[in-house]
N, C-alpha and C positions, 0 to 999 in steps of 0.2 A: 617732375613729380610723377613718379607710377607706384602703380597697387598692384597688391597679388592674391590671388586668390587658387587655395587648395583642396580639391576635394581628394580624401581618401579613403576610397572603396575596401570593398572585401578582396577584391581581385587586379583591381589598375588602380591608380593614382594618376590624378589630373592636377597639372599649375598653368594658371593664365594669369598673366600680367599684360596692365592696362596703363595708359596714360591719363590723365586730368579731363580729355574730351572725353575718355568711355573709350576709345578706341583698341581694338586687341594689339599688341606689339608682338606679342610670342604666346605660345602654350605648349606645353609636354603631356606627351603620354607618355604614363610607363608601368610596368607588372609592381605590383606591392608586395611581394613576399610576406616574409613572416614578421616583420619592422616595421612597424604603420612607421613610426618617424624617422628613422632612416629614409624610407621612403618617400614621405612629405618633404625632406630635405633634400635629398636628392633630385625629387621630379623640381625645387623650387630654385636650385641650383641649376641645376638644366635648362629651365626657363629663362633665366635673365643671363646664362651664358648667350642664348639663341636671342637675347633680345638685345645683344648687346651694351648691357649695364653691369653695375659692381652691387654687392650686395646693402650698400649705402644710396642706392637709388631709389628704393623702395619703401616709401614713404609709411605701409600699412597692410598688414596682410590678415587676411580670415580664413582660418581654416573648416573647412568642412567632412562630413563623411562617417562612415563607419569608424575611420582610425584618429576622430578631430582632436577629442579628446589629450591624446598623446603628443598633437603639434604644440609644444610649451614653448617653441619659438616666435609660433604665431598671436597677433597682438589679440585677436578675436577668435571663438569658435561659435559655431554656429550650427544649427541643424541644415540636412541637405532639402529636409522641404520648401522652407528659406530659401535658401538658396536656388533651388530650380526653379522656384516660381520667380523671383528674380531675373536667372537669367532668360528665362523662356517668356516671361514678359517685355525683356529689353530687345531680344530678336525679332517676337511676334507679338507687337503692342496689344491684336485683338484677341490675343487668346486668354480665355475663360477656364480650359480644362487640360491639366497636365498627365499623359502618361510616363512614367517614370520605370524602364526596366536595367534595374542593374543589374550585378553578379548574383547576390544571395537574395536579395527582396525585391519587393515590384511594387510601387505606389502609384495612387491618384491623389492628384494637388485638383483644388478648385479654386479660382480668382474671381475677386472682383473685377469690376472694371476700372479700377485704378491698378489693379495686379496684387492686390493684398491679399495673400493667402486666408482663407474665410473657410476651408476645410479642410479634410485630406483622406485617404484611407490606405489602410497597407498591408499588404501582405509578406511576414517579415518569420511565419513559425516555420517554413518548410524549403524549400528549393525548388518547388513545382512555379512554372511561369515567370524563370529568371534566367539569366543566361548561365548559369551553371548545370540547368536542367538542361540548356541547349548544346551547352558543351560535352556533355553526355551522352547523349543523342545522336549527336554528330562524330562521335565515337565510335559507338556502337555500329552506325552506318557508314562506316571509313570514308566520311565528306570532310572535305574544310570549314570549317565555321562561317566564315564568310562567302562559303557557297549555296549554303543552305536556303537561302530565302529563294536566289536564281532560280536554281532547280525544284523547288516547288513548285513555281511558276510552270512547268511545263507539265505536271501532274494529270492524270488522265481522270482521275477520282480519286473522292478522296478516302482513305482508309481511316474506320475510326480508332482512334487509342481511348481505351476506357479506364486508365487509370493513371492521375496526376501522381502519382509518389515517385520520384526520379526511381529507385529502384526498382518497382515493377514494370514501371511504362519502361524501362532498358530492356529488361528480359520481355515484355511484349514484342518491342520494337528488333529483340533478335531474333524471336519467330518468326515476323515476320520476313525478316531478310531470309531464315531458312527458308521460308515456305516459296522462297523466289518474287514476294510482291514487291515492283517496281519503287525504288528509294526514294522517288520523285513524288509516289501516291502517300507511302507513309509521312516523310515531310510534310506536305499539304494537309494531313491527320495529326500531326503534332503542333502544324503552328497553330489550326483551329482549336485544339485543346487548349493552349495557352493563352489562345488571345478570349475565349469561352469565360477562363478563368479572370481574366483582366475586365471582360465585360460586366460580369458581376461586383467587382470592384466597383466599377464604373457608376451603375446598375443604383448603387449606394447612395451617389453623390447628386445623381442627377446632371448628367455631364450634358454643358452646355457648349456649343459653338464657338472660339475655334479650339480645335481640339488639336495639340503640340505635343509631339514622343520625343524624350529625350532618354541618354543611357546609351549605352554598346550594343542593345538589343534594338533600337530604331534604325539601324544599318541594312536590317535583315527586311527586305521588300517584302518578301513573303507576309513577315508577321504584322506591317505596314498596311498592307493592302486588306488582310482577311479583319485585322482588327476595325478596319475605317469602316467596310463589309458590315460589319456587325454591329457600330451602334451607329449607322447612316451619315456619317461625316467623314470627310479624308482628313487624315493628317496633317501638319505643319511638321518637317521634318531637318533640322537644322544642315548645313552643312559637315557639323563635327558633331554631332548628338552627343561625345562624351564628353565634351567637356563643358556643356550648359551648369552643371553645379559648380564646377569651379568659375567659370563667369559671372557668375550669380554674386559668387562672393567676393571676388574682386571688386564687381561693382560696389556691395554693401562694404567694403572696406574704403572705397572713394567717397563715401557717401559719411562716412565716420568721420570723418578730415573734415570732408567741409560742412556736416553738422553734427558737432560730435556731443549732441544731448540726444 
């Protein structure tokens, strides 16, 4: 008997399917285009191809995400707050406080100590402090995405960005690449703006110990390190940070099975 669970993002689509112990068998990444369900079908097919199963294997599935809505395949939908604080509870029993960075939005989850979501806050009006603002950025500064956090690390100072609006902070950030300042220093000035912004999230909720990043943006060491930095805690950082919402939901999809009131 296995369960599936799909989160679908503004940007990537996550499937993980699990077995009856909770254990992972497979997961997919993959880009969501302009199809949330094409998409959720695709990454959910890909999954249980890699897991070696048939599509009558799969006892239960929840969808999650920006595009949940549109999975009419799936038996459940479910919101992604739910969902992360699930799976980021199952990885990291003691965690209290989720950072959450996706494509378009950025959220803080609060836990109980049974892992029961008891708050949240989010930032979902703008693109500032999400990985699309990173993508941007790392544009503009001809880096790879996933080089960006490295090479902040070796930053000499840090350069401030004074404006979160993806469009102006790009045109700042092309200044200063004219003006010749070191891509290493502005990085280090970008990830502190964004993690600035997350800390007043934070700020909100009263983020307690232990504090768990999940999202495509907990990849980025950079925004890892200056974020833990700034409200006195390190992170818990999973091995695959993107796909804790769809864990999450797998799991609450196994959990429907076997209690399904």
């Amino acid at each position: 008997m296995y369960f599936a669970g799909i989160d679908v993002g503004s940007l990537s689509t996550e499937t993980v399917i699990i077995d009856r112990q909770g254990r992972m068998v497979a997961y997919e990444i993959s880009g969501t285009g302009a199809n949330s369900r094409a998409a959720g079908e695709r990454s959910l097919n890909a999954a249980i191809k890699l897991a070696g199963l048939s599509n009558t294997d799969i006892e239960f599935t929840v969808a999650t995400g920006y595009g949940r809505i549109s999975m009419d395949f799936a038996d459940k939908a479910l919101t992604e707050i739910a969902c992360h604080g699930r799976g980021a509870h199952h990885l990291f029993p003691g965690t209290r406080t989720i950072v959450d960075i996706g494509g378009q939005d950025s959220k803080v989850i609060k836990l109980s100590d049974q892992g029961k979501v008891i708050d949240f806050a989010m930032n979902d009006k703008c693109a500032a402090g999400t990985g699309r603002f990173l993508e941007v950025m790392a544009k503009a500064l001809e880096v790879e995405l996933d080089q960006m956090g490295t090479l902040s690390l070796e930053a000499q100072q840090e350069v401030s960005i004074s404006s979160m609006c993806t469009v102006f902070a790009e045109s700042e950030v092309i200044s200063l690449v004219a003006r010749s300042v070191r891509r290493e220093d502005i990085l280090k000035g970008i990830h502190s703006a964004i993690c600035k912004r997350i800390s007043a999230l934070l700020d909100r909720l009263g983020p307690e110990p232990e504090l768990t990043m999940t999202g495509g943006v907990a990849k980025n060491i950079g925004i890892v390190r200056t974020l833990g930095g700034l409200v006195g805690m390190p992170a818990n950082v999973p091995s695959e940070p993107q796909i804790v919402g769809a864990l999450g939901a797998a799991l609450i999809a196994r959990d429907q099975c076997e209690n399904p009131s």
